[in-house]
N, C-alpha and C positions, 0 to 999 in steps of 0.2 A: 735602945735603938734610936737613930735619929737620921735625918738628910731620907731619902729616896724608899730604904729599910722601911720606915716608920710611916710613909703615907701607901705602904702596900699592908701592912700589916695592925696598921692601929684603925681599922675600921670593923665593926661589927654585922661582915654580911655572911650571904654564904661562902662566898669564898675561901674566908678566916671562920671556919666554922664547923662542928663533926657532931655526929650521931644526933642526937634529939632535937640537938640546938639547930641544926643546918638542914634538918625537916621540917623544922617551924620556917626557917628564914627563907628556906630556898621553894616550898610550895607556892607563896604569894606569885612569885616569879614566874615558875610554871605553868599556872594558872590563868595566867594575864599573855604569854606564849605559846598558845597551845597551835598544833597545828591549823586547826579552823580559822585561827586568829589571823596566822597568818598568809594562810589562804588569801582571806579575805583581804591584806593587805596589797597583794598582788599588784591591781590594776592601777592602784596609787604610786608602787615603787616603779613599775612600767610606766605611768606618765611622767616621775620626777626622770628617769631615765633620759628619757626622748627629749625633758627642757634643757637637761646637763647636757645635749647630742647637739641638741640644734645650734646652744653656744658656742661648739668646738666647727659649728659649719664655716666658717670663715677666716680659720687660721691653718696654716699648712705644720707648723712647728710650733708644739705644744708640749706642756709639761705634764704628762699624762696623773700625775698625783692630783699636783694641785688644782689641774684643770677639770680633771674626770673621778678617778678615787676617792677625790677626796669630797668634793658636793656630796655627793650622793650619800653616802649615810648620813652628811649632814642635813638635808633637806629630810630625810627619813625621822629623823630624830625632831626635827622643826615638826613637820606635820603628823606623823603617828603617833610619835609619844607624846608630843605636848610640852616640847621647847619650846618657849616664848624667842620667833627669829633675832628680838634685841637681843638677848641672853648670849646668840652662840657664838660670837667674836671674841669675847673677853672669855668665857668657856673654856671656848677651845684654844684659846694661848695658854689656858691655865692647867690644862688636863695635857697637855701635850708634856709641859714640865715635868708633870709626875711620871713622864717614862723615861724622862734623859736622867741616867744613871752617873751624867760626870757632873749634873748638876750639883751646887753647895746647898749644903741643910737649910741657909737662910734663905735661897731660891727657892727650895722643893716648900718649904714652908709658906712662904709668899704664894706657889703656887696653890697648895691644901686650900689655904685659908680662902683665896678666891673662890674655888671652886663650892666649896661647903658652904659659902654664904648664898651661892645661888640655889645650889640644892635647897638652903635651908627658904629660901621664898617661892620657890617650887613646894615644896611638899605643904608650907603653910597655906598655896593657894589651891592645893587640888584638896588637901582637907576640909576646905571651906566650899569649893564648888568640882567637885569630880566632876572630870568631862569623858567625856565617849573618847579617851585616849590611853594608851598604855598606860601612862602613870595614874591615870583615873581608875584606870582595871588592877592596876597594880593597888592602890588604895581601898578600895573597895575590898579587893582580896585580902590584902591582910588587916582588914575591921574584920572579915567574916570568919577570921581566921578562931580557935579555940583559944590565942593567947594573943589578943591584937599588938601588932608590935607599935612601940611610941615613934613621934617622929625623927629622932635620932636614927632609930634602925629602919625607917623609911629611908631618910635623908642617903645610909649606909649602903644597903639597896640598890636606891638610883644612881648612884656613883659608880657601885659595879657592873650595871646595865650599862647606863650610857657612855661612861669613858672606855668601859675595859670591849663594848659593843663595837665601839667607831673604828677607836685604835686598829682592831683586827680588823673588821671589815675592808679599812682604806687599803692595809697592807697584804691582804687576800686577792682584792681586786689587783690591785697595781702590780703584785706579784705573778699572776695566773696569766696578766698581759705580757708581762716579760716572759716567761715561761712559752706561750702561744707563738709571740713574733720573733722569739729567739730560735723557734725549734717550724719550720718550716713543712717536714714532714709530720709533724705530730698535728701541726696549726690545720693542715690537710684532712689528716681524718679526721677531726671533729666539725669544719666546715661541711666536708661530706656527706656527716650524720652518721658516718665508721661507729666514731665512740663519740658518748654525750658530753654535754660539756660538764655534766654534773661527774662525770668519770676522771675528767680532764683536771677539774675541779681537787676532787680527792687526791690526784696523784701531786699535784702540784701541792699539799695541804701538806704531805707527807713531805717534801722534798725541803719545803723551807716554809712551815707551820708560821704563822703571823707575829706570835708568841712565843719568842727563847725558851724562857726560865720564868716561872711566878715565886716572886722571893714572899715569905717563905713559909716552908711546911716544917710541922714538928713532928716528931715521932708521938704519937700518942701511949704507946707501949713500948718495951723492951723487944727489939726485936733482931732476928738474925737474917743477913741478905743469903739465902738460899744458892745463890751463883757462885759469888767471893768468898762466904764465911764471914765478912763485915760484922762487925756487934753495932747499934744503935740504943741508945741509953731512951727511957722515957725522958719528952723534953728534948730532945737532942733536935737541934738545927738541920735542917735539909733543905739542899737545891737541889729541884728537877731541873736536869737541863729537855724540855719537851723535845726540841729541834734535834738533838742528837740521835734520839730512838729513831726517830723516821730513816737515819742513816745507818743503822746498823747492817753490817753485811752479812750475820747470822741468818737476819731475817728477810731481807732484799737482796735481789742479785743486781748485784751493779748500781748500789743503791743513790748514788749522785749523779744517774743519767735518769732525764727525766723521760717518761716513757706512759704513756697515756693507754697504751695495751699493757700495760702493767697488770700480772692476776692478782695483788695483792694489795693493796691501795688502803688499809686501814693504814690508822695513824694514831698518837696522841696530842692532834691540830684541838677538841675538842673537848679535849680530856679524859674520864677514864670512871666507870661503876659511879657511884653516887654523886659525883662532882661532875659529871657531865655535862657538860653547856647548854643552858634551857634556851641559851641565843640560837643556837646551832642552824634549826629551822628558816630561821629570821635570815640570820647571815647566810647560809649557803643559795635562800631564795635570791638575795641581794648579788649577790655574787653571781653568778649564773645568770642573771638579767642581765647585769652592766657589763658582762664581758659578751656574751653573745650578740645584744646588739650595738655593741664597739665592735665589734667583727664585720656583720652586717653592713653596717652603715661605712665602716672602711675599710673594706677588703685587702686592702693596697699598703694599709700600715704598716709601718715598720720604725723599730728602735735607729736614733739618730747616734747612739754611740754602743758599744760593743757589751753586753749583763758585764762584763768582768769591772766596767768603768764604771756602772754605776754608784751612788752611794750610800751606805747605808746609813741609820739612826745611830745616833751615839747610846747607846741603848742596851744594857743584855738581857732587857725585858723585850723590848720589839724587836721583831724581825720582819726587816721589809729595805723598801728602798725610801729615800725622802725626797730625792725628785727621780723622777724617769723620762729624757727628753725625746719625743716621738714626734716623726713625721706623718702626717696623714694621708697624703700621695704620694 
């Protein structure tokens, strides 16, 4: 494998990981995400909230990504986890690479490579002085761990927290807004207090999840699709398309009108039994903060061009928009 394939798949976390090996890798994470954790992160992502709010006070036409979506988990990642703020510009051009899927293997590589030399000064500095931050809790847990992992599979880790973190985050927010000012009677009842926004939330997760496809899973066994009769070889190559489930009409009635009284609102936005998203918490807190007080604060919002114009990621990893232009009154 190589180009785009190879910097999803050639890293050793949980992600890329199953049975014993992906209970050692994936506890650390858990552990350092727990719900208390992020409880208690609360009043921090509500103040970064309100500084992202107060900058958008003085412009009437705004790019709702770049302007709102997209700060905010970065500032999150600056001060919870323990990004160094020099760090996140060159970062985040670099991690952004690893989701463009038309990029060329000498680009996606130039991207890696950046991105792993910062993890790799990361992980050398929180080994030397852990701080009262995610990645210090993150460190800390896997020293306390029964098999301490090296800093390779720290470095491996942090990659899949904070890129595969942001990436969704930006595109959950930015999406859930489209979703909200596109849909007027839905945008009603959860202003209301009808349905929450964490409802609102879930339905919109289902309709167009952050996340395509994670290239890729292997069959670990010989096994038969139960539905089709399909055979799958041990070793055999597989893409989840995640975004397609949420549309199945077996399962949803009407399943591409967005519908926030929806009775059925599970998804695979999060994933699925052991692979489950230990972000999950994190991000749905993040999420639900930034769009409710974007609501709040401009009640009057509205998209400057029509969901069908907007544009998407060159991507079949991400799913979202790359810019969204919005007017504030």
């Amino acid at each position: 494998m190589d180009g785009v394939i190879a910097a999803w798949i050639g890293t050793h976390n949980a992600l890329n990981s199953y049975g014993d090996d992906h209970r050692q890798l994936r506890a650390p994470i858990a552990a350092a995400l727990t719900r208390r954790r992020v409880e208690a992160m609360v009043p921090e992502i509500e103040s970064i909230v309100q500084d992202v709010l107060d900058g958008l006070g003085a412009h009437e036409d705004v790019d709702l990504v770049q302007s709102y979506a997209l700060p905010i988990p970065h500032e999150v990642i600056t001060r919870l986890l323990g990004v160094p703020s020099e760090h996140l510009p060159a970062f985040s051009a670099a991690a952004a690479g690893l989701f463009d899927t038309t990029a060329s293997a000498e680009a996606v590589g130039r991207s890696m490579g950046a991105v792993l030399a910062i993890l790799d000064q990361l992980v050398a500095s929180a080994r030397d002085r852990p701080e009262d931050n995610l990645i210090g809790d993150l460190v800390r847990a896997a020293d306390a761990s029964e098999s301490p992992l090296s800093n390779t599979e720290l470095r491996d880790q942090l990659m899949l927290i904070i890129i595969a973190g942001t990436e969704t985050t930006v595109h959950a927010i930015g999406t859930l807004l489209v979703h909200l000012l596109s849909h007027p009677d839905q945008h009603a009842l959860v202003s209301s207090g009808q349905v929450s926004m964490d409802v609102a939330l879930a339905e919109s997760l289902r309709l167009k999840p952050p996340i395509a496809a994670v290239p890729l899973r292997f069959a670990v066994r010989q096994f038969e699709d139960s539905r089709n009769g399909e055979q799958f070889g041990e070793g055999e190559i597989i893409l989840i398309h995640l975004a397609a489930a949420g549309l199945d009409p077996e399962r949803y009635a009407d399943p591409e009108r967005f519908d926030v009284q929806r009775a059925d609102t599970r998804s695979l936005a999060f994933g699925y039994g052991p692979h489950v998203c230990p972000g999950a918490a994190l991000a749905t807190r993040e999420v639900v903060i930034a769009v409710t007080r974007f609501l709040e604060r401009f009640p009057d919002a509205r998209l400057a061009v029509a969901p069908e114009q907007l544009q998407e990621p060159s991507s079949f990893i991400s799913n979202g928009y790359r810019s969204i232009p919005g007017r504030l009154a």
